[in-house]
C-alpha positions as CSV (number, residue, x, y, z in Angstrom):
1,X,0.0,0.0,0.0
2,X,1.2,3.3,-0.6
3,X,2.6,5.7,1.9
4,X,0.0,8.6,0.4
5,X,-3.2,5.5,0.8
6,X,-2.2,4.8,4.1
7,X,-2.3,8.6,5.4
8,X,-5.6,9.3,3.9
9,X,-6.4,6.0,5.4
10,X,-5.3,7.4,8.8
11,X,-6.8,10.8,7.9
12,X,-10.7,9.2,8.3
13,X,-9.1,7.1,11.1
14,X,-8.5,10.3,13.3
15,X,-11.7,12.0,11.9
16,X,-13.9,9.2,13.5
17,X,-11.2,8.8,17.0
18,X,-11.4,13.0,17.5
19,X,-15.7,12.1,18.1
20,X,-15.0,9.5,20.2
21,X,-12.8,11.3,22.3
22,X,-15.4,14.4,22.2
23,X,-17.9,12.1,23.7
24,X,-15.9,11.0,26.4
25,X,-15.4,7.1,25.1
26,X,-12.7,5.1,26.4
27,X,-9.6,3.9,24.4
28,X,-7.6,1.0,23.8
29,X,-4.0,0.9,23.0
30,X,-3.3,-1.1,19.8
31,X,0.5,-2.1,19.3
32,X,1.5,-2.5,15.0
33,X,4.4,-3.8,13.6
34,X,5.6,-2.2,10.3
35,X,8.6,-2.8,8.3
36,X,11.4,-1.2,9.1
37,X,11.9,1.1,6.1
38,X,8.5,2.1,6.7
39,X,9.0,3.3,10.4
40,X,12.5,5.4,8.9
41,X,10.4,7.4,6.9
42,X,8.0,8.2,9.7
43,X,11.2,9.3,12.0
44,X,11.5,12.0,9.4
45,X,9.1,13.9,9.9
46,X,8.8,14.0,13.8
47,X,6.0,16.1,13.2
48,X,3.3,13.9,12.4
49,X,1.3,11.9,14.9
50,X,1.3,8.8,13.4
51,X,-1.1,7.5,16.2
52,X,-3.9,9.7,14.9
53,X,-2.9,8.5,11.4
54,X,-3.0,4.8,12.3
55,X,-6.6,5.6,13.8
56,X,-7.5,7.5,10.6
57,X,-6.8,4.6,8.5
58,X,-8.6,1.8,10.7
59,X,-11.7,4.2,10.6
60,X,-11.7,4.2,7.4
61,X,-11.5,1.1,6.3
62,X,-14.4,0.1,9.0
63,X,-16.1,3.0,7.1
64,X,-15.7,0.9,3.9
65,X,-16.2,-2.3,5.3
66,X,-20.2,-1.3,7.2
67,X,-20.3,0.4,3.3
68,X,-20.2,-3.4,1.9
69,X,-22.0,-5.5,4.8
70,X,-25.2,-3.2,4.3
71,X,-24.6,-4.0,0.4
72,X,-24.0,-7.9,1.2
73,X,-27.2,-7.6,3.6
74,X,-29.2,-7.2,0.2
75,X,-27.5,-9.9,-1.5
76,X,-29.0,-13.4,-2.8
77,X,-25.5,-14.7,-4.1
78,X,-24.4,-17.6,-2.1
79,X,-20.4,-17.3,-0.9
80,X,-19.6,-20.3,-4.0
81,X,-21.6,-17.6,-6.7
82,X,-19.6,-14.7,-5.7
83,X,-16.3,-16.4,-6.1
84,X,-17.0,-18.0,-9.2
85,X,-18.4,-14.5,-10.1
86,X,-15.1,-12.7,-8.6
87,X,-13.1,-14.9,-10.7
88,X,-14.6,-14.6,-13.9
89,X,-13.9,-10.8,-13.2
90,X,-10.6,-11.1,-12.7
91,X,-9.7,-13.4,-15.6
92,X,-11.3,-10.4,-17.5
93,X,-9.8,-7.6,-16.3
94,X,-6.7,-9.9,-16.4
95,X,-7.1,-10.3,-20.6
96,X,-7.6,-6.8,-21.2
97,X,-4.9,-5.5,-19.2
98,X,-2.3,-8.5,-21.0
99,X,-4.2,-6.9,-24.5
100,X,-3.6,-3.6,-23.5
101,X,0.0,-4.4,-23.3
């Protein structure tokens, strides 16, 4: 994932944290390991409170993850159809971009 995906990731993450803390909910402590060359960029810019972009980024993908269950709610695919269905996408997608060149 790239470095600018995972900020605007952490971005939302902080978004949905700063309410919380507004109302007064508790929170946890989450510990993350991350590659080495990743957490060498972060040291350079001291600036940036990558807490608040790691909560940011897990807001936001719950965001986009409620997005899809009330779309799955809805569904009358069984889990088998959707894969088969899935892969015939990708194979697709996967001739045009090998025609594309």
């Amino acid at each position: 994932m790239k470095l600018l995906n995972i900020i605007n990731i952490l971005n939302v993450i902080y978004k949905y944290l700063f309410i919380y803390n507004i109302l007064g909910e508790n929170m946890a402590s989450l510990t993350l390991a991350i590659p080495k060359e990743l957490k060498e960029e972060m040291e350079k810019h001291k600036e940036i409170n990558w807490s608040e972009i790691a909560r940011q980024a897990i807001m936001q993908k719950l965001a986009l993850l409620a997005k899809m269950d009330e779309l799955l709610k809805k569904s009358k695919l069984t889990e088998s159809e959707t894969i088969r269905l899935g892969r015939k996408v990708n194979k697709k997608i996967a001739e045009r971009l090998n025609a594309e060149g």
